[in-house]
Wavefront OBJ file of the C-alpha trace (Angstrom):
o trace
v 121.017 63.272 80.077
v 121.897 64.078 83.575
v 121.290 66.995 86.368
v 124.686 68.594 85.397
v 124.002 69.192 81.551
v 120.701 70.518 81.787
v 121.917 72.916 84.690
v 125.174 74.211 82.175
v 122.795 74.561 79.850
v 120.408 76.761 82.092
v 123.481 78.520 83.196
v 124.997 79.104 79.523
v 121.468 80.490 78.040
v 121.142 82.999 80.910
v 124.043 83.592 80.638
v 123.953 84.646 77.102
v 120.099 86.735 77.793
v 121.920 88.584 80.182
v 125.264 89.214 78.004
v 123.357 89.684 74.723
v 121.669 92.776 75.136
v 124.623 94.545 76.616
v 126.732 93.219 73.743
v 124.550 94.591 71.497
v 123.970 98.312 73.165
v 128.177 98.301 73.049
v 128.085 98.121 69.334
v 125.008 100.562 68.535
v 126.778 103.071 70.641
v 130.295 102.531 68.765
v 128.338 102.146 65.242
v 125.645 105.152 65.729
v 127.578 107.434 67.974
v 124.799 107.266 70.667
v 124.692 107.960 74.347
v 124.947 105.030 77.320
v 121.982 107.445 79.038
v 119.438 106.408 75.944
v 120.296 103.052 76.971
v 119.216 103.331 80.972
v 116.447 105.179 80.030
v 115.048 102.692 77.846
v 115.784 99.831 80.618
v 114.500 102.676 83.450
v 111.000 102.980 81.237
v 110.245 99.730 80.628
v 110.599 98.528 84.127
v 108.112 101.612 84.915
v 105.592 100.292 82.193
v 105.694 96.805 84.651
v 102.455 98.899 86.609
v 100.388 97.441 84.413
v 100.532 94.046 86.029
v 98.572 94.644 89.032
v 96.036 95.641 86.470
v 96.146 92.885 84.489
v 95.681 90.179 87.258
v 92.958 92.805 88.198
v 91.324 91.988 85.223
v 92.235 88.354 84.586
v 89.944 87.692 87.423
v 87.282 89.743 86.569
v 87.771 87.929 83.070
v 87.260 84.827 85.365
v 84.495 85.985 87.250
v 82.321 87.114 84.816
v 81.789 83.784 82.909
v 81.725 84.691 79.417
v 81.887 81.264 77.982
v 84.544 80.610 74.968
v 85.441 84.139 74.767
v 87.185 83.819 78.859
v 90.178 82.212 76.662
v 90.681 85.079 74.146
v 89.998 87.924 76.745
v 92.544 86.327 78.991
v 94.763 86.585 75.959
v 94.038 89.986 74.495
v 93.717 91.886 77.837
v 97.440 91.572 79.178
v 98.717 91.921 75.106
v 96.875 95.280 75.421
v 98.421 96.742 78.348
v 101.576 95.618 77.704
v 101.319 97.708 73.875
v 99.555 100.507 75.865
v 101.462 101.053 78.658
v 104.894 100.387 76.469
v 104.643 102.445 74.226
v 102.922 105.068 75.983
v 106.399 104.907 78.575
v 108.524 105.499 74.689
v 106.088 108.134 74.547
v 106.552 109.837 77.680
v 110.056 108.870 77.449
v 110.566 111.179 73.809
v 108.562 113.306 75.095
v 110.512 114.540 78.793
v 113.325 112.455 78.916
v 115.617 111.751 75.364
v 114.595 115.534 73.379
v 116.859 114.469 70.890
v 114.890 112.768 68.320
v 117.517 111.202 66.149
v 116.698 107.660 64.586
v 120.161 106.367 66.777
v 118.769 107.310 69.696
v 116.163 105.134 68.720
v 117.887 102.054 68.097
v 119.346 102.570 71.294
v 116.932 103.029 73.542
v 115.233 99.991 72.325
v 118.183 98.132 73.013
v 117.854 98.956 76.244
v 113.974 98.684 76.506
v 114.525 95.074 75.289
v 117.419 94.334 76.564
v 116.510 95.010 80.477
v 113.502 92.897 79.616
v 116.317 90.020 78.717
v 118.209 90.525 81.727
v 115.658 91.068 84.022
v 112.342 88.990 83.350
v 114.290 86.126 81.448
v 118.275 85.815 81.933
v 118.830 86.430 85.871
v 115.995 83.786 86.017
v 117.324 81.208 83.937
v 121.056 81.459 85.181
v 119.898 81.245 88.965
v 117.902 77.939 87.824
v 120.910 76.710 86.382
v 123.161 77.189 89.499
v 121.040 76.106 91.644
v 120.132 72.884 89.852
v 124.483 72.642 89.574
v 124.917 73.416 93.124
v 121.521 72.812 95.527
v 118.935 70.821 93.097
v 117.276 69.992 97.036
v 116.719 73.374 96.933
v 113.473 72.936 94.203
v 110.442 70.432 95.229
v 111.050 66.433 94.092
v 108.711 66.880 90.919
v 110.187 70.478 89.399
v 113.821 68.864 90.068
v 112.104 65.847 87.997
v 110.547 68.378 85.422
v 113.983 69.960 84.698
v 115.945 67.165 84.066
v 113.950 66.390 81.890
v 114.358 69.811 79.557
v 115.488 69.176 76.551
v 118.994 70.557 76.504
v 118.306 72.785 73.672
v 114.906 74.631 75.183
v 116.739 76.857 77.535
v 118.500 78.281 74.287
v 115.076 78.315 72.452
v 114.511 81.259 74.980
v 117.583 83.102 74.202
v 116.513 83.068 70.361
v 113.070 84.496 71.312
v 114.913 87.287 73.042
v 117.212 88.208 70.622
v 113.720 88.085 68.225
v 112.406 90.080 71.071
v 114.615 92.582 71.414
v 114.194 93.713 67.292
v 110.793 93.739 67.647
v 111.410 96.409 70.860
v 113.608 98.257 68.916
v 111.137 98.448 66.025
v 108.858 99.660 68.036
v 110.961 102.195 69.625
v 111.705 103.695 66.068
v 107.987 103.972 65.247
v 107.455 105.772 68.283
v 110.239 107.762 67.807
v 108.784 108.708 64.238
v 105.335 109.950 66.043
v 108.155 112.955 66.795
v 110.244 113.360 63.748
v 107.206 113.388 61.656
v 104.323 115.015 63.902
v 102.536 112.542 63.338
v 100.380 110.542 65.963
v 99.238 107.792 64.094
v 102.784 105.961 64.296
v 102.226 106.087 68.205
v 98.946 104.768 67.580
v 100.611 102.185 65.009
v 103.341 100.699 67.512
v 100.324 100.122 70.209
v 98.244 97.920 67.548
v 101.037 96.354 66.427
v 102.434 95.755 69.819
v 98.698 94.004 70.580
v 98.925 92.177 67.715
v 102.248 90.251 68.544
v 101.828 89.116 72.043
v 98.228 88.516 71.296
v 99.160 86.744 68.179
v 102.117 84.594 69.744
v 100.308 83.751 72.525
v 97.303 82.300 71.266
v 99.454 79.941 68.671
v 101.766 79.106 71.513
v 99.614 76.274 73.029
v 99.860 74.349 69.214
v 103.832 74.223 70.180
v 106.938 76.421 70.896
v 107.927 76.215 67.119
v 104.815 78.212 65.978
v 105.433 80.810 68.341
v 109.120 81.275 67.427
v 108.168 81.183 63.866
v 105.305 83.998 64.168
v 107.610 85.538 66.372
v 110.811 85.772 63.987
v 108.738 87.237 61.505
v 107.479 89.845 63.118
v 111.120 90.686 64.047
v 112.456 90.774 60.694
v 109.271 92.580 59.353
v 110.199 95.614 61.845
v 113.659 95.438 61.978
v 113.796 95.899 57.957
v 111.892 98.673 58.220
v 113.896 100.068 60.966
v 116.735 99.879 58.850
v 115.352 101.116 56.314
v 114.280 104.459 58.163
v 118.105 104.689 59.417
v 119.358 103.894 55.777
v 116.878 106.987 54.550
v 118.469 109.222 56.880
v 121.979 108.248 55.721
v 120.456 109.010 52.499
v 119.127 112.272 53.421
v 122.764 113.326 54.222
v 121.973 112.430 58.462
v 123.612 110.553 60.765
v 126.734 108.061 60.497
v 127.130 105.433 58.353
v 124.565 102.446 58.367
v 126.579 99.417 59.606
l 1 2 3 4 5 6 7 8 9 10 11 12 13 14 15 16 17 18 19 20 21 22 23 24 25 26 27 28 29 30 31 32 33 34 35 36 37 38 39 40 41 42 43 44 45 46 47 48 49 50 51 52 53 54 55 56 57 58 59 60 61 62 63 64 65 66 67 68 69 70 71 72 73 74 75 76 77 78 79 80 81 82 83 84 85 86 87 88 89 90 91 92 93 94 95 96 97 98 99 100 101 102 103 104 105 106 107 108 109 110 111 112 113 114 115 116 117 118 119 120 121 122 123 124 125 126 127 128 129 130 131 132 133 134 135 136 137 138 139 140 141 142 143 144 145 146 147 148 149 150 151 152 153 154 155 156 157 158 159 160 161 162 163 164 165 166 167 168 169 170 171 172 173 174 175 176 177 178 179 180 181 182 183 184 185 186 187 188 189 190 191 192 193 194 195 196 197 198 199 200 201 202 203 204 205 206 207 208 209 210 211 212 213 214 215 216 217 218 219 220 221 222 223 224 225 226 227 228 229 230 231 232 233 234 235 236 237 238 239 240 241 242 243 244 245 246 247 248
């Protein structure tokens, strides 16, 4: 295995984390009749919820600095999985609240598309691609060991990341539909719902993720099919109800 394959292969899976998501927001607005604006504001709102960071390296170093013993490891864990479910969802929040006023269960779907899918093209896909052309173009360009390090990837891994953001980007859009329903239904407690929930993934996936990749994608899989069933199934119930277009 050689420079060139694992740089196509860098190249092809951000290639595809880039292409995916907008794929995807293409056929939720020809299937549910939604807007491209639900889509930019879901990419617009998660990019604002990225604030949080300075807080959490903030408080990874208190975390540090405060030598707590065995629970440093879990705190460093659960205090960036918080945020990231507070801040998130409170942006959904904000976002339903001022922004999208029209609280259909499409516009949901959609503007976790684009909540996810921004998080694809932005934190994981531009990433990956520029790895991959520079490794096919300028591999002097990275240090002797990291050009070492990355031929030896296993040609497969870069496209392990693609599935976890296609997993990913369910999971968002379950999440966006639960916040959604905090509207629909007056009822708080599914805001509350998508911020535990949202704590309980990364928190969850990121403490098995040191036992190997293949736990994390497993834990992380179900969790995706566990909300995006009941996503559909809230869309499906609307069709039901005599709302909205047809289910694809």
């Amino acid at each position: 295995m050689g420079l060139t394959e694992v740089g196509l292969s860098f190249v092809a899976a951000g290639f595809l984390e880039i292409a995916y998501p907008i794929a995807l927001a293409f056929y939720i607005k020809r299937s549910l009749g939604t807007s491209w604006r639900i889509f930019f504001v879901g990419c617009a709102m998660f990019l604002a919820s990225l604030v949080r960071i300075p807080l959490n390296n903030y408080g990874s170093l208190w975390i540090l600095g405060a030598d707590l013993g065995q629970a440093t490891v879990i705190l460093l864990t659960a205090f960036p999985s918080l945020t990231a479910g507070v801040f998130e969802e409170g942006a959904r929040y904000v976002a339903y609240r001022f922004v999208v006023k029209e609280h259909t269960l499409e516009n949901g779907f959609m503007y976790g598309a684009g909540h996810g899918g921004i998080e694809s093209i932005f934190l994981a896909g531009i990433n990956v691609f520029i790895i991959g052309v520079l490794v096919l173009t300028n591999p002097s360009a990275f240090p002797a060991f990291q050009l070492a390090a990355i031929e030896e990837t296993p040609l497969y891994l870069p496209f392990v990341g693609f599935y976890e953001r296609v997993m990913a980007i369910v999971i968002q859009i379950g999440l966006s539909v639960m916040v959604l329903e905090s509207f629909r239904r007056k009822d708080l407690r599914y805001l509350g719902a998508a911020v535990l929930i949202h704590f309980v993934i990364d928190f969850a996936v990121l403490m098995v993720v040191s036992g190997g990749v293949l736990y994390a994608e497993l834990m992380t899989t179900g969790f995706a099919l566990a909300l995006g069933y009941w996503s559909l199934g809230r869309l499906r119930g609307a069709k039901l109800e005599g709302v909205g277009p047809t289910v694809p």
